[in-house]
C-alpha positions in Angstrom: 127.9 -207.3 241.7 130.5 -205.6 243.4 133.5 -203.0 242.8 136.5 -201.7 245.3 136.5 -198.3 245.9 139.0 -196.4 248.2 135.9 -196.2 251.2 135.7 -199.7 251.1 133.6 -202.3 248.7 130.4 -200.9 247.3 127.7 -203.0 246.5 125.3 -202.5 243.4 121.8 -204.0 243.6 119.3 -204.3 240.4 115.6 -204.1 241.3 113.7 -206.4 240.0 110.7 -205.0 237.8 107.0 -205.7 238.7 105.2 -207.2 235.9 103.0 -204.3 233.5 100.0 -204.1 234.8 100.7 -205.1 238.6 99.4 -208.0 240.6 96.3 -210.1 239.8 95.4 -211.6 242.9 92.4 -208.7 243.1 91.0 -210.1 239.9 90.8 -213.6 241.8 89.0 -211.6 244.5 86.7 -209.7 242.5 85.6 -213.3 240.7 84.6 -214.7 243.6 82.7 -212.0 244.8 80.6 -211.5 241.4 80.0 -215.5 241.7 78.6 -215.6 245.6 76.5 -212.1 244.2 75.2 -214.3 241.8 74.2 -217.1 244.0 72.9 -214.8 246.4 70.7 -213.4 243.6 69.6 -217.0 242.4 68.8 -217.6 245.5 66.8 -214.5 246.2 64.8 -215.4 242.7 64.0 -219.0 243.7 62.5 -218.0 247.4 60.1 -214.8 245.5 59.4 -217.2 242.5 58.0 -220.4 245.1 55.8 -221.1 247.4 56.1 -223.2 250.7 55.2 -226.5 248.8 57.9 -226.2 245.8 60.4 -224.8 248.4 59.8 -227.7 250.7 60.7 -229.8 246.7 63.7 -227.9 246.2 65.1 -228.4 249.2 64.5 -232.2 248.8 66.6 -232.0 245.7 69.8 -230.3 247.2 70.0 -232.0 250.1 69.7 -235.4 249.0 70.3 -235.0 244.7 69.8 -239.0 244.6 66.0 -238.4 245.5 64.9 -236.3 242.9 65.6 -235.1 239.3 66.0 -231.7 238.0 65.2 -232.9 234.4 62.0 -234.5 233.1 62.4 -237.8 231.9 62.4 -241.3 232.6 64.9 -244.1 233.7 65.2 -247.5 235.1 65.4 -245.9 238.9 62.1 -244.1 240.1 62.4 -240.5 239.5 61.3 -237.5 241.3 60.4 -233.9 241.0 61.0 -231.9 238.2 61.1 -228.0 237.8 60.4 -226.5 234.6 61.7 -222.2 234.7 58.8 -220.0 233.1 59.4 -216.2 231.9 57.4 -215.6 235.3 57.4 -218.3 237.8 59.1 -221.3 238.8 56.5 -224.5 238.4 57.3 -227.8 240.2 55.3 -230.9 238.8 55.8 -234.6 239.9 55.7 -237.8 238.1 55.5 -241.7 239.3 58.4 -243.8 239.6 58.1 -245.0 236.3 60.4 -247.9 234.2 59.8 -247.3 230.4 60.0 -250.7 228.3 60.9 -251.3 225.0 58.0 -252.9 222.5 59.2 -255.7 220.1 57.7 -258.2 217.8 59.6 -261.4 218.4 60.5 -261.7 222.6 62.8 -264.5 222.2 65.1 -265.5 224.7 67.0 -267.8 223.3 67.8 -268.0 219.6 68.1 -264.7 217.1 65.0 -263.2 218.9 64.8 -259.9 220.0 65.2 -259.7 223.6 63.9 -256.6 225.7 66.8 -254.3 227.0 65.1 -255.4 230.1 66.4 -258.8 230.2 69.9 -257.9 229.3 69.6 -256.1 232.7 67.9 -258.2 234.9 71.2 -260.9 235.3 71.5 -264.0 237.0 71.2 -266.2 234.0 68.6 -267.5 232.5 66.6 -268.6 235.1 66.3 -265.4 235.9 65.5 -264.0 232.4 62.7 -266.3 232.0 60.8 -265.2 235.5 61.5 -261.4 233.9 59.9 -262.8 230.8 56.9 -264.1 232.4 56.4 -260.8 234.3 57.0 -258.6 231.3 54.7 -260.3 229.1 52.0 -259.9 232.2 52.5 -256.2 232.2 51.8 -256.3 228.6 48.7 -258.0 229.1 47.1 -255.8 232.0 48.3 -252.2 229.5 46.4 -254.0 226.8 43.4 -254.5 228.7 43.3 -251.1 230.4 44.0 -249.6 227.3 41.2 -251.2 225.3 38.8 -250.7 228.5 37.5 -247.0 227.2 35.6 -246.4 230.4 38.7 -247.0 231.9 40.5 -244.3 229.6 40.0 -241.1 231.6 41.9 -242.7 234.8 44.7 -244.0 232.9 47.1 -241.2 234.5 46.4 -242.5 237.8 48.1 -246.0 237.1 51.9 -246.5 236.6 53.2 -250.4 236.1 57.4 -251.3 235.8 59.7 -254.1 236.7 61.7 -253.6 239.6 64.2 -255.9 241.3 61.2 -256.7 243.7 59.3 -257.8 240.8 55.9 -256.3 238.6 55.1 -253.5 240.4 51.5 -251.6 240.3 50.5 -248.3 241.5 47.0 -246.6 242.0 46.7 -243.6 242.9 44.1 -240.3 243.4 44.6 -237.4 240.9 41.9 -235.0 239.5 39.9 -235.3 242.4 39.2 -238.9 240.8 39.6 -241.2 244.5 39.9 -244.7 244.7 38.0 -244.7 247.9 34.9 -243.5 248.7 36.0 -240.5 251.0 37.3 -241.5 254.6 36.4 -245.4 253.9 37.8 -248.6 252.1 34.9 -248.5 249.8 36.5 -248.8 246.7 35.0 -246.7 243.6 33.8 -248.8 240.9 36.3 -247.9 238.4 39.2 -248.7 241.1 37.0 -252.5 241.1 37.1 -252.6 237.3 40.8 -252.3 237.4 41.9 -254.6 240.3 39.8 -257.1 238.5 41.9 -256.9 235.4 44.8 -257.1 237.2 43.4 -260.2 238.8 42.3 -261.6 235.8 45.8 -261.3 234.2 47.7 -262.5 237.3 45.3 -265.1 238.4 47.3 -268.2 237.3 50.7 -267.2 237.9 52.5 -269.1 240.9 53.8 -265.3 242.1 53.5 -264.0 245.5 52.0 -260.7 245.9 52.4 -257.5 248.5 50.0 -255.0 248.6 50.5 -251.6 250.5 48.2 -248.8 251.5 48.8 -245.2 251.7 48.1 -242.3 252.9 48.5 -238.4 252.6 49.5 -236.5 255.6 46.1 -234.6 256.3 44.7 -236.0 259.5 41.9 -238.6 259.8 38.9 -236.9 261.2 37.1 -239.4 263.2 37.7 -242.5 265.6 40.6 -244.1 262.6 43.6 -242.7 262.3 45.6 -243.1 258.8 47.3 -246.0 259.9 43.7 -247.7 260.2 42.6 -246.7 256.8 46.0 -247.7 254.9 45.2 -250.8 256.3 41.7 -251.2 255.3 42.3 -250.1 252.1 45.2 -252.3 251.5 43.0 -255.2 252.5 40.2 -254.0 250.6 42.7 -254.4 247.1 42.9 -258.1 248.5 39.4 -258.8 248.8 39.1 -257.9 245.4 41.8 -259.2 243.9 40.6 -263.0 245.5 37.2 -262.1 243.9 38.8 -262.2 240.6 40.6 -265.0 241.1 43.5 -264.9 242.9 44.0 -267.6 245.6 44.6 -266.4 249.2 47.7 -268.5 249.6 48.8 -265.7 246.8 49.2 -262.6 249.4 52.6 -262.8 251.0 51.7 -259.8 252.6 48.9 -257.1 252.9 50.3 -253.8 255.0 49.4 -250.0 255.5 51.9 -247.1 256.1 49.9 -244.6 256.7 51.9 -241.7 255.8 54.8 -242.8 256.5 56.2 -243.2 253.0 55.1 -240.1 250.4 56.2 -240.2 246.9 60.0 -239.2 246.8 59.6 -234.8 245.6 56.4 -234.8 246.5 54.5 -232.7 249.3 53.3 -235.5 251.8 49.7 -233.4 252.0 49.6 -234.1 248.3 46.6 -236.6 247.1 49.2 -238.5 244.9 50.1 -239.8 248.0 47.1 -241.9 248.3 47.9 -245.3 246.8 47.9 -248.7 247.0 50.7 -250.5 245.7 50.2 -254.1 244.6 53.9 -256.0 243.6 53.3 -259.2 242.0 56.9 -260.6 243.7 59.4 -262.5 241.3 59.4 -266.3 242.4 
């Protein structure tokens, strides 16, 4: 706005008025310095709450998520580490790649049967269906023998059996100081025997190739072996047995050991759960 005047023209200006209260770019400031405070403290907690082993976990999980699992629980992909948060400490614990299958009366796969969630996921038509029939209905089998076995009851924690894409998969493992092995050998403890020869029993007659690995934990083999020797020998130990109950040797498509080269995703490679042998009964 302007007016004349007899100096000349005289210009009138209106300020503009801060908003009340002045600018609130200090309050997005002060945000994200009570958030990276926060972290910090987080972060602090976790490395006083840990130790080396359940650091070594953690780091697993934030580094590559797709590895582990913060939450305990199962799915059809093989799971990892959880963390449960005490009042005092933090306490990692691990689980087994494990694929949870539903139980019904009437298996069915064609008609008005009921048809496991499992086949509705395994694809590739029917064909396909029927081999994940065949290979369900063994799993069933070797649970019901195990669990009906009562000397066999108290190492029922150290096997886990699911379907993967590979086929029926089988895991033995050491827990509770409870070996497979007799200690630095490819003995096998006569309760590891027991169960291979169920599995035999209940695989024996199906057309199916089969893998079995070997493996190891990460403390050193003390003597003239080395890991990589006694994955081996204890993968082909599992064979041995395996034929004994039955299985033809034309079954094995192949018997390997990885030392330990290939620990249980979220676990500590030095942990005993590492020590397995992994038999996969392959879909044809």
């Amino acid at each position: 706005m302007a007016e004349e005047n007899e100096g000349g023209i005289v210009k009138k200006c209106k300020k503009k008025k801060c908003p009340e209260g002045g600018g609130s770019a200090w309050e997005v400031a002060y945000g994200d310095f009570m958030t990276s405070m926060m972290a910090f403290f987080l972060v602090m907690w976790l490395i006083a709450a840990t130790n080396i082993k359940q650091r070594k976990t953690l780091s697993t999980y934030f580094t590559s998520p797709g590895a582990t699992s913060l939450t305990e629980g199962s799915s059809q992909m093989p799971s990892k580490g959880v963390f449960d948060v005490g009042s005092r400490s933090l306490t990692i614990s691990t689980k087994l790649p494990e694929m949870p299958l539903p139980t019904t009366e009437n298996n069915r796969i064609h008609g008005k049967g009921i048809i496991p969630k499992v086949l509705k996921n395994s694809g590739g038509g029917p064909t396909n269906k029927k081999e994940t029939m065949k290979l369900y209905t063994a799993m069933q089998k070797i649970e019901k023998s195990l669990s009906s076995n009562k000397d066999l009851l108290k190492y029922k924690n150290q096997i886990k059996i699911d379907l993967t894409e590979d086929g029926l998969r089988i895991v033995i493992f050491d827990k509770n100081k409870k070996p497979m092995f007799a200690e630095g050998s490819a003995i096998l403890e006569p309760y590891a025997k027991e169960i291979l020869d169920i599995i035999g029993e209940k695989v024996k007659n199906m057309p199916n190739k089969i893998t079995i690995e070997g493996h190891t934990d990460s403390t050193p083999f003390l003597g003239e072996k080395s890991n990589w020797d006694l994955s081996t020998m204890r993968a082909n130990s599992a064979r041995k047995e395996l034929e004994s109950a039955g299985i033809g040797n034309h079954r094995f498509n192949s018997v390997v050991g990885y030392a330990d080269t290939r620990p249980m995703p979220g676990t500590d490679p030095e942990n005993i759960i590492n020590r397995r042998i992994v038999i996969t009964i392959k879909r044809l």
